[in-house]
C-alpha positions in Angstrom: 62.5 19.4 -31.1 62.5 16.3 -33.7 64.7 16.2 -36.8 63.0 15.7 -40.2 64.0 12.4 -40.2 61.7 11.4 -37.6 58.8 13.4 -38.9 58.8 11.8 -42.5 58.8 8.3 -40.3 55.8 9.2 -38.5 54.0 9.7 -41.7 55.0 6.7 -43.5 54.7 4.4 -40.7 51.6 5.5 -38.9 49.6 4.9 -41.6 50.7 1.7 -42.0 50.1 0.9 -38.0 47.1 2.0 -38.3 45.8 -0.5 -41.0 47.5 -3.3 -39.0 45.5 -2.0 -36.0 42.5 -2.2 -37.8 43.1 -5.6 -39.0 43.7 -6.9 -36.0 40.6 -5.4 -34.6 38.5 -7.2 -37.4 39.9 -10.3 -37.1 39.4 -10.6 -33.2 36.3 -12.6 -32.9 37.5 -15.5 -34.6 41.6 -15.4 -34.4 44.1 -13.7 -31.8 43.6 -10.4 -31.6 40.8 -7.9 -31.2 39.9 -5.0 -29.2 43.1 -5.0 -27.1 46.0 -5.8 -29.9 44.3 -3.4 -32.3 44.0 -0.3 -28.9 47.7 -1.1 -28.3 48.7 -0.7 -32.2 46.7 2.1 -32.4 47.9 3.9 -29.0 51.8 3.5 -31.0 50.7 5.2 -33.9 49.5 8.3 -31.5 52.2 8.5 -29.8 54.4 8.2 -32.4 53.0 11.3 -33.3 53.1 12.7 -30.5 57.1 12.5 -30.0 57.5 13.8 -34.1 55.2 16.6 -33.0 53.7 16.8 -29.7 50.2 17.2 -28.4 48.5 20.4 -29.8 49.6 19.2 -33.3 46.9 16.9 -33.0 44.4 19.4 -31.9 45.7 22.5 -34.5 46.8 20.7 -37.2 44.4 17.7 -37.5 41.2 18.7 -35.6 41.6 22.3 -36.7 40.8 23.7 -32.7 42.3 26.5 -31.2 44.6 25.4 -28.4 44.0 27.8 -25.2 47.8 28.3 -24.1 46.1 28.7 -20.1 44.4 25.8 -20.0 46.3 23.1 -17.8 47.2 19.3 -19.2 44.1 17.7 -17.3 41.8 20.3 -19.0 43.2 20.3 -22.8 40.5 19.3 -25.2 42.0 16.3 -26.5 43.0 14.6 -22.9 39.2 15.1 -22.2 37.8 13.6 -25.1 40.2 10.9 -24.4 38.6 10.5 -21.1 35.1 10.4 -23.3 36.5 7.1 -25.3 37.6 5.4 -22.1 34.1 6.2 -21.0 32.4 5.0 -24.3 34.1 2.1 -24.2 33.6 0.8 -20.6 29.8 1.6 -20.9 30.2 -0.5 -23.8 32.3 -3.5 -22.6 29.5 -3.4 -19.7 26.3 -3.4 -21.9 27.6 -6.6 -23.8 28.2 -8.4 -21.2 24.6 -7.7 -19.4 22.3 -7.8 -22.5 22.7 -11.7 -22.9 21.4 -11.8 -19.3 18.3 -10.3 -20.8 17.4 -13.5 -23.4 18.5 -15.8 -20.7 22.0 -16.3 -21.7 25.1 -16.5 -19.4 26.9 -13.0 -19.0 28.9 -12.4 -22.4 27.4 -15.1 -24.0 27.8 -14.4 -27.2 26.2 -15.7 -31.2 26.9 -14.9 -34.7 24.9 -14.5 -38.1 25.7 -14.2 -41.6 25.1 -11.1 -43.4 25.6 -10.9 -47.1 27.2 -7.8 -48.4 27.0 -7.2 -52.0 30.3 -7.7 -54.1 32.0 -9.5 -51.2 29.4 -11.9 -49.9 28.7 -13.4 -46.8 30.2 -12.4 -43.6 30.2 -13.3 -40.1 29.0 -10.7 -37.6 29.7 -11.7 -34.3 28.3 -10.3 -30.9 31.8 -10.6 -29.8 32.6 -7.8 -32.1 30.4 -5.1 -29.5 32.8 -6.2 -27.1 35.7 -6.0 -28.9 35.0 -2.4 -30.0 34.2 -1.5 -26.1 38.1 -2.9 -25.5 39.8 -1.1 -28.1 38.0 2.4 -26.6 38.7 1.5 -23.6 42.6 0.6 -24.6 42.6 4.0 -26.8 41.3 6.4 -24.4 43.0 5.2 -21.3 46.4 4.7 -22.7 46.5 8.0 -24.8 44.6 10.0 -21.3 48.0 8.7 -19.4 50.6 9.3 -22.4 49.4 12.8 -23.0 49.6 13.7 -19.1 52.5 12.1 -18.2 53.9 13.2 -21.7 53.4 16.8 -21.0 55.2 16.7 -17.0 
């Protein structure tokens, strides 16, 4: 059981992790970071739940499931659908890389364009973006798959 201490933590700071993560996703194609800082940041603020609360919190409290007390670690709804992201995301990583292949580019190749966005103007889009969003699932899922089971032993 975790004191009240830690559980007002876990909502101040995981917030604040999470924006970082997200930044550091954004910023990936053209500084350090990306897909894999922003997973790892992102895997901290879930487990960082996970030790103020624990597992079904998640499911009950924020997905608003029912959590079937018989159902074993490797079958609980939230460990599969982390198996799903890991899933997404390597079918993801994979696809970037190939589709260059198609328009006679080396594999991950990449290119940019500029897209304007009303009230904030232009912004890069890179293709290196795809990737990076295939890493972070791939980060995400795997890391929070092997927390949650080794978590629960």
């Amino acid at each position: 059981m975790t004191t009240t201490i830690m559980r007002t933590t876990a909502r101040i700071v995981v917030p604040i992790v999470l924006v970082v993560a997200i930044s550091l996703f954004l910023q990936g194609h053209n500084l350090p970071g990306g897909g894999f800082i922003g997973g790892i940041l992102t895997v901290a603020a879930f487990t960082l739940v996970y030790v103020a609360y624990d597992l079904d919190y998640v499911e009950v409290s924020v997905l608003g499931r029912e959590v079937d007390p018989d159902v074993g670690i490797h079958e609980h709804r939230t460990v599969t659908t982390y198996r799903q992201v890991f899933t997404v995301g390597l079918v993801i990583v994979v696809v970037s890389g190939l589709v260059p292949l198609l328009f006679g580019e080396p594999f991950l190749a990449q290119t940019f364009t500029y897209v304007h966005l009303p009230l904030y103007g232009e912004v890069e889009l890179a293709s290196a973006l795809v990737f990076d969003a295939g890493i972070y699932f791939v980060v995400v899922g795997g890391l929070l798959t092997v927390f949650s089971v080794v978590g629960n032993e």
